[in-house]
N, C-alpha and C positions, 0 to 999 in steps of 0.2 A: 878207185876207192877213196873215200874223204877222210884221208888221216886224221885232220883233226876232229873230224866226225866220231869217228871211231874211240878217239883216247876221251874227249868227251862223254860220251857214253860207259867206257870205261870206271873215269871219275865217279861219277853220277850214281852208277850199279853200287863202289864202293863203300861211297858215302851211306846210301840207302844200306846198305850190308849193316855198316857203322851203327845207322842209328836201330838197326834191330828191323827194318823191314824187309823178310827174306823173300816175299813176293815180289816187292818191288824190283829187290835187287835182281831177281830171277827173269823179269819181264825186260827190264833194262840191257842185264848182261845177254843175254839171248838175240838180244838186237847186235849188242857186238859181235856174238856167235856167228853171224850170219856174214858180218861182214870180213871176218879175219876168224879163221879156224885153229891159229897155231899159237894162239896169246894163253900160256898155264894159268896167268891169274885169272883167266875169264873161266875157267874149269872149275878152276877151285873154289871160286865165292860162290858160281850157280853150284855144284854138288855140295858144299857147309849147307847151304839155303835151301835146298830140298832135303839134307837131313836134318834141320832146325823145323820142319813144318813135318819129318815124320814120314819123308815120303822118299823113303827108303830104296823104290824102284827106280824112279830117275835121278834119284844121284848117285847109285849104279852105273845107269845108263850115263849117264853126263861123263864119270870118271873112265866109262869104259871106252868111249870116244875117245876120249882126251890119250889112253893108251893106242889105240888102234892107229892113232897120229904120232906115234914116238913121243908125246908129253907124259914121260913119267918122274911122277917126283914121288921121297919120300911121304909127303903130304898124302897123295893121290891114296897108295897103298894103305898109309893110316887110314886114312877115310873109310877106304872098303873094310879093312879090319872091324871097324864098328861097327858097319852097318850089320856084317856077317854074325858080330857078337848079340848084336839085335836081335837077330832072327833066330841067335843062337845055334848056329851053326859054327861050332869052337874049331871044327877043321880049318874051314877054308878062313876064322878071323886070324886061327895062327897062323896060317901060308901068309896071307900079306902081309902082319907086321910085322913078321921076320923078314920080308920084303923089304918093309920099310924101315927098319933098323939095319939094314945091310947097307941101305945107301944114306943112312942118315944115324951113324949111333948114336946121339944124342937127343933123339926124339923122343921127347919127354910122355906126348900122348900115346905114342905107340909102344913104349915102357910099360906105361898104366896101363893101357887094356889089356895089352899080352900077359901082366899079372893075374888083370881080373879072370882071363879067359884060362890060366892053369890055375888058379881058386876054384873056378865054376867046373873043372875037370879033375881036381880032387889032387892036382899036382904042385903040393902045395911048396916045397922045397925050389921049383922054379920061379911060383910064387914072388915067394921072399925076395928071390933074387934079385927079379926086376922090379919090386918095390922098393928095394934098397937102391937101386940105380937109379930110378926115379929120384930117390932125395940124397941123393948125392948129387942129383942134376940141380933140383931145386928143393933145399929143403923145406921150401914153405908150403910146399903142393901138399893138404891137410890128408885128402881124400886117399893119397898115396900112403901116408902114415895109418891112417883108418884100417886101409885095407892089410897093410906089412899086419896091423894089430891079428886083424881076424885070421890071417894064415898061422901064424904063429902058434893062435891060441889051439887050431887044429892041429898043429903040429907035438903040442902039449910044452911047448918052450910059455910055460906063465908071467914069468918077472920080465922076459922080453918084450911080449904082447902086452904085458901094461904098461909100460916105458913107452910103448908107441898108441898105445889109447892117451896116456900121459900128454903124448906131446902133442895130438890132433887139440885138447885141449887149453894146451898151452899156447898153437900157434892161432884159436881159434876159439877164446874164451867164451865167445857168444854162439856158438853151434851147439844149438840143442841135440842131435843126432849124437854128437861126440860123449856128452856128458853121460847120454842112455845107453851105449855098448863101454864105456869106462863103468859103468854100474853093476851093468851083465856080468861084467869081469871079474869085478873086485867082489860078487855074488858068490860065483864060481869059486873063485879062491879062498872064502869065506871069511873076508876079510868085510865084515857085516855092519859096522859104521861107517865106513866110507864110502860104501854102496849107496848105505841111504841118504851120505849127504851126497854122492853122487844122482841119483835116483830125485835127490826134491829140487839139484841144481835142474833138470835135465826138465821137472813140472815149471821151476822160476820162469824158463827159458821159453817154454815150447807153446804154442797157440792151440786149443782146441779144433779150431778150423782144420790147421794144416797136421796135425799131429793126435787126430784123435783116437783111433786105434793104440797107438806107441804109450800113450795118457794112460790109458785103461789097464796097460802092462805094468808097469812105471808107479801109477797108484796101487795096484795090485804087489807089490814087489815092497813099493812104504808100507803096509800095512801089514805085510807077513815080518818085515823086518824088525817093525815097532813091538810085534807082538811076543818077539824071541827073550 
């Protein structure tokens, strides 16, 4: 085997990773695959990179190799955790990242999904839980506040759920998305001027391209407002 061969290729997979080419990195590291079977980071950048392309079966497959060889990492389990949330199958994504919280409690992704995936199961008190773990891990993870917001609000805790619509805001004043469920909110709670400056921040912000459906809500929502 040509070690330096091998850590070259290595390199090479990562950097392509880095710059966002997940094919590259996939053709690259696959060539190390071949040569050394027992390297984790060569698992983990080809299975990211076949779920950055959506292809959901072999980075399955790539992660379930990589177990079948004793390479199991926290990482690994998150991984599959998602993919499972993908397909939406919320059994098998909680088995693994309670997996992967067992050998990693501080895993901040596998915090976040395992919320998303008892939101998407209506279990919302677990929820919260592990949204709150999340930002007590990092409180600047937006999308972890977003999410604490919308369990909350099902939970019917409202001055909670806006405190954390609040803060996705605060830590993320240019997120259109943030401004349109802080609007929803302060809707709800009929709190009907702040909505709509929520509601015309959330028009300032958001592109017709990528937001045009949300636009049509959003404009719809100014106009019943203006009319009250």
């Amino acid at each position: 085997m040509d070690s330096l061969g091998l850590w070259r290729d290595i390199d090479s997979g990562i950097f392509f990773f880095i710059l966002g080419d997940h094919a590259g990195t996939i053709d690259i590291l696959n060539r190390a695959l071949d040569q050394d079977k027992n390297i984790p980071i060569v698992y983990s950048h080809i299975g990211w990179s076949h779920i950055q392309l959506g292809q959901y079966d072999e980075a399955e497959r790539v992660y379930r190799q990589a177990l079948e060889r004793g390479i199991e990492t926290s990482e690994i389990h998150s991984s599959l955790g998602l993919i499972y949330y993908n397909r939406r199958n919320f059994a098998k994504a909680e088995q693994e990242l309670l997996v992967a919280l067992t050998l990693e409690e501080i895993n901040v992704p596998a915090h976040y999904r395992l919320a998303d995936v008892y939101r998407a199961t209506k279990k919302y008190t677990k929820a919260i839980e592990h949204y709150r773990r999340v930002l007590e891990i990092n409180p600047g993870y937006v999308w972890a506040s977003n999410g604490l917001g919308r369990a909350l609000a099902m939970e019917g805790k409202n001055e909670e759920a806006l405190a954390a619509f609040r803060n996705v805001v605060r830590i993320a004043p240019k997120m259109a998305p943030g401004y349109l469920n802080l609007a929803v909110h302060l809707e709800r709670m009929k709190r009907y001027q702040e909505a709509l400056e929520a509601y015309q921040r959330f028009m300032d912000l958001s592109s017709e391209e990528e937001f045009a459906r949300q636009r049509e809500v959003a404009a719809a929502a100014i106009k019943r407002l203006q009319s009250r």
